[in-house]
DOKOLFI-12396 format. One record per residue (C-alpha): chain; x, y, z. Coordinates in pm, whole numbers, padded with zeros to 5 digits. Layout:
N
<r A,<X,Y,Z>>
...
//
This chain:
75
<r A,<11306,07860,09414>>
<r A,<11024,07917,09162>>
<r A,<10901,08268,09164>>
<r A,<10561,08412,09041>>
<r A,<10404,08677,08935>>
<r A,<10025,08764,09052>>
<r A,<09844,09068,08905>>
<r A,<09495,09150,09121>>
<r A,<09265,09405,09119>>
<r A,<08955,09463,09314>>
<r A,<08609,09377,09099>>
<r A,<08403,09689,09291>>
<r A,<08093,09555,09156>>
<r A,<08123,09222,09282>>
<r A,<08347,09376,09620>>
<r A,<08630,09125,09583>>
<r A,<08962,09077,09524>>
<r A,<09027,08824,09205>>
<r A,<09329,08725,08977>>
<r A,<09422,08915,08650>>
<r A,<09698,08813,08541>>
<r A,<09906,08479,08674>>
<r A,<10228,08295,08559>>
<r A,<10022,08008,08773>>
<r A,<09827,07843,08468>>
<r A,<09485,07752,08586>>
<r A,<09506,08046,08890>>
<r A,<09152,08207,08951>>
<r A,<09068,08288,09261>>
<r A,<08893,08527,09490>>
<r A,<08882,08706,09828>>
<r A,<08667,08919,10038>>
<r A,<08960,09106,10156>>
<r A,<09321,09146,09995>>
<r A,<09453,08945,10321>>
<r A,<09201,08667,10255>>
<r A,<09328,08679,09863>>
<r A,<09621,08637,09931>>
<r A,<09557,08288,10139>>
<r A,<09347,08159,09889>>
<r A,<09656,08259,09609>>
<r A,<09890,08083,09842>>
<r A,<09658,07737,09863>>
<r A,<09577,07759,09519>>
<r A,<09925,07811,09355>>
<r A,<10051,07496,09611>>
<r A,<09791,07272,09482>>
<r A,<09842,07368,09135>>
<r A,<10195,07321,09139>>
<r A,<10199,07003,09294>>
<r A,<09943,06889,09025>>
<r A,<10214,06979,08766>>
<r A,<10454,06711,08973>>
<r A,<10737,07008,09100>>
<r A,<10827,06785,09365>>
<r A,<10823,06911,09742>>
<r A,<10957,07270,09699>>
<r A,<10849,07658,09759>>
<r A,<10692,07918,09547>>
<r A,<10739,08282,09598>>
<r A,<10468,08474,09489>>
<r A,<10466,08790,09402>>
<r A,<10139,09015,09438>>
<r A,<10053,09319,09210>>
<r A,<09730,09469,09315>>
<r A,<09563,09749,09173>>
<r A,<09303,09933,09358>>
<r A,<09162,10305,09300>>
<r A,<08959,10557,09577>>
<r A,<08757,10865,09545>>
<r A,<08813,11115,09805>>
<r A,<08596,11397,09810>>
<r A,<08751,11759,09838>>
<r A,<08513,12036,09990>>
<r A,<08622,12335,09927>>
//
């Protein structure tokens, strides 16, 4: 089984989750939420690799994300 890596971060300007970095050549995709994302990574990475001619197999993909929060503290 091929594995893959997926790193994503979420664009807070444009509120969506999107691709980094992808061992998937030609991956770019986005999602509204990370559970959405991670469909659209899923359909994506298929189609991609079946363009490439793997042959009827699986993919695991593995998902990095990044993501940062402010909390605010009153003292």
């Amino acid at each position: 089984m091929r594995v893959a890596v997926v790193k994503a971060a979420h664009d807070d300007e444009a509120g969506v989750w999107c691709v980094r970095h992808s061992d998937v050549e030609g991956l770019h995709v986005e999602g509204d939420s990370f559970e959405d994302f991670c469909s659209n990574v899923a359909r994506a990475a298929a189609d991609l690799i079946e363009d490439e001619g793997a042959g009827d197999r699986d993919i695991q993909i593995e998902i990095i994300a990044r993501a940062s929060v402010r909390a605010r503290v009153v003292a």
